[in-house]
C-alpha positions as CSV (number, residue, x, y, z in Angstrom):
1,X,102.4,91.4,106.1
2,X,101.2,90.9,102.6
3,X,101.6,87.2,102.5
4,X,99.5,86.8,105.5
5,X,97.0,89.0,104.6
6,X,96.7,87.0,101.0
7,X,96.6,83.3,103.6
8,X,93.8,85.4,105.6
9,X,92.0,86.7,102.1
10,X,91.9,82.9,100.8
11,X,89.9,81.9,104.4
12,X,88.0,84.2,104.0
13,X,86.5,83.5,100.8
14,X,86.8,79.6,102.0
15,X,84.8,80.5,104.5
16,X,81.8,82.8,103.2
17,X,83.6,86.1,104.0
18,X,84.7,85.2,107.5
19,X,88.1,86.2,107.9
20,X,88.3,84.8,111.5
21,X,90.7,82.1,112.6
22,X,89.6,79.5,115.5
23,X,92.0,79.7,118.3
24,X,92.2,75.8,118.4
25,X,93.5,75.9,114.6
26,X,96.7,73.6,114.4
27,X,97.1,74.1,110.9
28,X,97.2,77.7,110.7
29,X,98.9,78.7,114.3
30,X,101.0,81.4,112.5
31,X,97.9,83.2,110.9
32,X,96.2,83.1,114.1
33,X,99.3,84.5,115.9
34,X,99.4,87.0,113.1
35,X,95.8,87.7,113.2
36,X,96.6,88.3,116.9
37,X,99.2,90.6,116.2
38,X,97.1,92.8,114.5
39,X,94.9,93.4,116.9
40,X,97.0,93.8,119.2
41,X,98.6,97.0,117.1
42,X,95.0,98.4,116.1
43,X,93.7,98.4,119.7
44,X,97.5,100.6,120.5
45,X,96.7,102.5,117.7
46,X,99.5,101.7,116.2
47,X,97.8,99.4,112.8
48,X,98.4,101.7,109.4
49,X,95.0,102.8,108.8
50,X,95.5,101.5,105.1
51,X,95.9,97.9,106.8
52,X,93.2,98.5,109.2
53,X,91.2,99.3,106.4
54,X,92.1,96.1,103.9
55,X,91.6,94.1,106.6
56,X,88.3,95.6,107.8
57,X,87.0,94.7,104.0
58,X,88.0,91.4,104.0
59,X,85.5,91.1,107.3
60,X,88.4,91.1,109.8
61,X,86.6,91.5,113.3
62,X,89.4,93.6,115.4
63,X,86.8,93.3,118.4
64,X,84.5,90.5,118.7
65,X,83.0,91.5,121.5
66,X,82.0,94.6,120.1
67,X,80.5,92.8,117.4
68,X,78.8,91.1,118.7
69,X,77.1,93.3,120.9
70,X,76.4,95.1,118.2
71,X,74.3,92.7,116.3
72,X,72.3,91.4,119.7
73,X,71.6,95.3,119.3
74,X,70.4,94.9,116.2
75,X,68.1,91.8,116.5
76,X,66.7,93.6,119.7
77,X,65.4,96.4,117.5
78,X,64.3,94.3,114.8
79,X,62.4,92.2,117.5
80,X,61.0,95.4,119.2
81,X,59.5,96.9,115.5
82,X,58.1,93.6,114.3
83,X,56.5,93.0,118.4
């Protein structure tokens, strides 16, 4: 666990503090698989809460969907104080 994580901690600051790996990603298939794998476990409830954490502040999205919804959220309220 801890050597992926440290793989997925190095993207992330390659990457501007996006800890995501594109699903099309050839060169890192096994941290994307792993990446999957830990979704997988936090969305059984079964992800330590100490990983779920360390991952979390590293910008690890466990839903994306969520996510995003929660930014368009955002941008609509921003929108609706400025308008």
């Amino acid at each position: 666990w801890e050597q992926s994580f440290e793989e997925l901690l190095l993207l992330a600051k390659a990457n501007g503090g996006a800890a995501h790996v594109p699903r099309g990603d050839s060169e890192r298939r096994a941290l994307g698989s792993w990446c999957g794998t830990q979704k997988g476990l936090e969305k059984k409830g079964e992800l330590r809460a100490d990983r779920q954490d360390r991952l979390r502040e590293i910008g690890f999205v466990f839903d994306p969907f969520e996510t995003a919804w929660g930014q368009s959220l955002e941008e609509l309220r921003l929108f609706a104080k400025a308008n």
